[in-house]
Every structure is written in C-alpha cells, then in structure tokens.
N, C-alpha and C positions, 0 to 999 in steps of 0.2 A: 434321494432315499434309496436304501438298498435293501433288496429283498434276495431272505437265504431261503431256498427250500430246502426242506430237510425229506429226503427220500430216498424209499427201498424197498423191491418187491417182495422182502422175508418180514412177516409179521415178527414182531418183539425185537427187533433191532434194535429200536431205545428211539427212534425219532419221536414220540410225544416226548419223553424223559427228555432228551437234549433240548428240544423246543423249547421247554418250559425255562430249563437252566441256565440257557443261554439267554434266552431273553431276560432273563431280571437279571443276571450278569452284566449285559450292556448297561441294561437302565441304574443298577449300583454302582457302574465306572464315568458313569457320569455323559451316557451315549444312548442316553435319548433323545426325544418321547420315543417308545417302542411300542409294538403292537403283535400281539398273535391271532394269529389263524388257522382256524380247526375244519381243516378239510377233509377231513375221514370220517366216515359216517358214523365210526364207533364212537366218537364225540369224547375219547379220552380226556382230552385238552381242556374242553367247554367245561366237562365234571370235576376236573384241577381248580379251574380258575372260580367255576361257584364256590370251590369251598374256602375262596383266598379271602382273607381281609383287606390287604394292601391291595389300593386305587391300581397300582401300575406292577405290570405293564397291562395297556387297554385288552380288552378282548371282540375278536368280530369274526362273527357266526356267518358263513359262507357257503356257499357250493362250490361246486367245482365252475361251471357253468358263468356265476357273477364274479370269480376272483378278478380279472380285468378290470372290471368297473370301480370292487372295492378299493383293489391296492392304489386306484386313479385319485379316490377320496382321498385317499391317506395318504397320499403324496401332495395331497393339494391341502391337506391338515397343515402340513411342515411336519409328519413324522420323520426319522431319523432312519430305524430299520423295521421291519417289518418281517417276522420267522414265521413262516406258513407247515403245518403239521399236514401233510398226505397220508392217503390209504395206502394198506398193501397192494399195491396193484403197479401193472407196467402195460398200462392200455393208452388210447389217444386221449385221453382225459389228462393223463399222468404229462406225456408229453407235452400238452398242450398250458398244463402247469410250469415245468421248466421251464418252458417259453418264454416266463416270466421273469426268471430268476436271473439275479446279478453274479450267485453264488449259491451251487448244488450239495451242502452238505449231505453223503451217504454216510450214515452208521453202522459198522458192521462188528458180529460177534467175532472170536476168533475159533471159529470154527469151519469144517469142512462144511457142512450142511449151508450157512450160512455165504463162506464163499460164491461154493457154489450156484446162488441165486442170486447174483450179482449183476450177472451176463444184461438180461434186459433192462434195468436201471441204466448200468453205462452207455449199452446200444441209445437208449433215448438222450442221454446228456450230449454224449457225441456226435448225434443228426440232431442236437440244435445247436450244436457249438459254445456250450456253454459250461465255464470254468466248476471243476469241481473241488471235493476235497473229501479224504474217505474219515472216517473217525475208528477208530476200533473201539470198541465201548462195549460194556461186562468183562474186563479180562482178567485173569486171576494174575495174581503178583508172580515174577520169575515163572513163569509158566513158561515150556520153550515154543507151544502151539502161539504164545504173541509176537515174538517175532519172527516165526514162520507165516502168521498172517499177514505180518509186516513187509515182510518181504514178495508174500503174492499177489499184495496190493498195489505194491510199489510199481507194479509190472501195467499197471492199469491207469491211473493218473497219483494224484500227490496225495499224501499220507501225511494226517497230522500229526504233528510229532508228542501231542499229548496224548495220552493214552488214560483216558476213562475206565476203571477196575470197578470191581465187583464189590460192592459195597451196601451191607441194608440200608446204611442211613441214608440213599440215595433215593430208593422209592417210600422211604419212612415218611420223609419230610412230603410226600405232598396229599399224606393225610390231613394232613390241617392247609394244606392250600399253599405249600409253601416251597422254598427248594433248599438244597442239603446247606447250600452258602450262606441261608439266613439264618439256619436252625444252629449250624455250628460253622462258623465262620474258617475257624483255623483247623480243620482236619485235612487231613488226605485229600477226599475227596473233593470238598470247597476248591482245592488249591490246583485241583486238578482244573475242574471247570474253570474256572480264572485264568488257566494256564492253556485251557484251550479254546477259549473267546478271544483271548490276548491274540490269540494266532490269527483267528480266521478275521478280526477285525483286521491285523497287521495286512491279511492277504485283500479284505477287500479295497483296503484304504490303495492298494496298489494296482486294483483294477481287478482282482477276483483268478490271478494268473494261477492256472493248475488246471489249463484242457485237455483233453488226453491229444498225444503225440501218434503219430504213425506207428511208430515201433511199438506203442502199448497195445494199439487194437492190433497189430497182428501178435503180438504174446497172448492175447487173449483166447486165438484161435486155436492154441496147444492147451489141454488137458491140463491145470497147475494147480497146486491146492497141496498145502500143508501136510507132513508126514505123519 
C-alpha cells in the first residue's frame, strides 16, 4: 500500500483540491481500492465527500494522533493507496505525519508569497528522508511567474512536470461531491489531472525517488524566489 501525503504550511495551496482529484483519478485508472483521509481539522475533505454520490473512493475520519493505527487497517483491508489531506501547519504533528508517507506531494501556487512559505514543509520532509514531489497548481496559462516558480522549485527537490492551471471548473465540480474528471472528462483540466497522477504513480511504482539532494538544501539557504 502506498501512502501520498499531501502537504504545506501555506493555507489554499490546493492540497484538499488535489486530494480529492487524485484519488478518484487512481480509483478511475483502474488503481484501487483507494482511500482518503481528512486530517485537518477544517474538515474540507469529509464536507467533499458528504456531498458525493459515488461509493469510492472510501472516506476515514482521523486525527492526527490515530493516523498510524488507521493506515495499519487499511493496509491490512488490501487497500492499494491511501491520499491523506493535512492542516496548515509545520509543527511535530505535521512531521510525525510524513513519517508515514511513501510519497510527500507539496502543492504550490506560483507565487512569491507562496514560495516563500515553503522553507518548513521541506525542513520536515528532509529530517525524515522522505521522497517528495512539488506540484505547482492554480497557474495562469503562459504566465512567465510559472516557470520562474519552476525553476525555484527545481532548486529544492523534483517538480512535476504537469502543471495544474487556474481553472473554475475545478473547484465547481466538487459542489455536488465530485471532481473536474467526472463532470467533464475531456477538458484541460481532466487532462491535466490524469497527466499528473500518471506521474506520481509512475514515481511511486519506482519507489517514490525525488528526496532533496545536498545541493537543494544548501540553495535553499540563499534568498530565491521569482522576479
């Protein structure tokens, strides 16, 4: 079983939004049973999932404190993967969450602001040794701030190469419980997601490689962030 956290200490990065997506992504290519988990007390996730129709992907209600014991369940279910939603926050809770993970998805805007609050996320990924992968997600199309994000991420571990754009019908679709790949299968965005599940399964089926390197944590130590 493998478990992705999705985590970052800037609120509105998009990790409930990717959580959701990406899990029924999986469970639509055919890589299930999948499972989400709402570990942020704003209970984003849990209020997604009441208002969903469709059986899967399962939903389990957690703390920070019982994730251990549950993901033990769900591995001993025969679940397949398991996408856990976190708080804002970069405290030992947070840490103590990565400890978990097979694979650290960070979501990040392309913004200064958003860079910028990046610093404790990585510090915790990197004192637990654990494979990440950044997303950039909200980004406006030809915009030159995304690949200047691109590039100041690159300085820190691996960068997906799909890039999640700014889109309504992304947080439209999960008025009715749902995500942008059901509602309209063939747009942009659908194609996006697909194209960026595609990746990170490709990365975990290979062991989740993308830990930051020596040479990222000390670029991190210089001042860097998009013009």
């Amino acid at each position: 079983m493998q478990v992705i956290v999705l985590a970052s200490q800037k609120g509105g990065a998009g990790k409930t939004t990717l959580s959701r997506h990406l899990a029924v992504e999986a469970e639509r290519v055919g890589e299930g049973p999948v499972a989400l988990i709402d570990a942020d007390p704003q209970g984003g996730l849990a209020r997604w999932w009441n208002r969903r129709a469709a059986e899967t992907p399962i939903f389990v209600s957690s703390t920070l404190e019982a994730l251990p014991e549950n993901i033990e369940r769900l591995r001993k279910a025969g679940f397949r993967h398991v996408f856990l939603d976190t708080p804002p926050q970069a405290t030992a809770l947070i840490r103590d969450v990565v400890r978990l993970a097979d694979l650290v998805v960070i979501p990040a805007r392309p913004s200064p602001d958003d860079l910028d609050a990046l610093g404790a996320t990585i510090d915790i990924v990197e004192g637990e040794g654990k494979p990440l992968v950044f997303v950039i997600n909200s980004a406006t199309r030809k915009a030159r701030l995304t690949g200047q994000a691109a590039i100041v991420l690159s300085q820190h571990g691996t960068v997906a190469p799909a890039i999640i754009h700014r889109s309504d019908t992304i947080p439209a679709s999960g008025i009715a419980g749902q995500t942008v790949v059901e509602v309209d299968p063939k747009s942009s965005p659908a194609q996006e997601i697909a194209e960026l599940w595609t990746y990170l399964s490709s990365r975990l089926s290979r062991g989740g490689r993308g830990t930051l390197s020596k040479p990222a944590k000390a670029a991190r130590a210089k001042t860097a962030r998009p013009a």
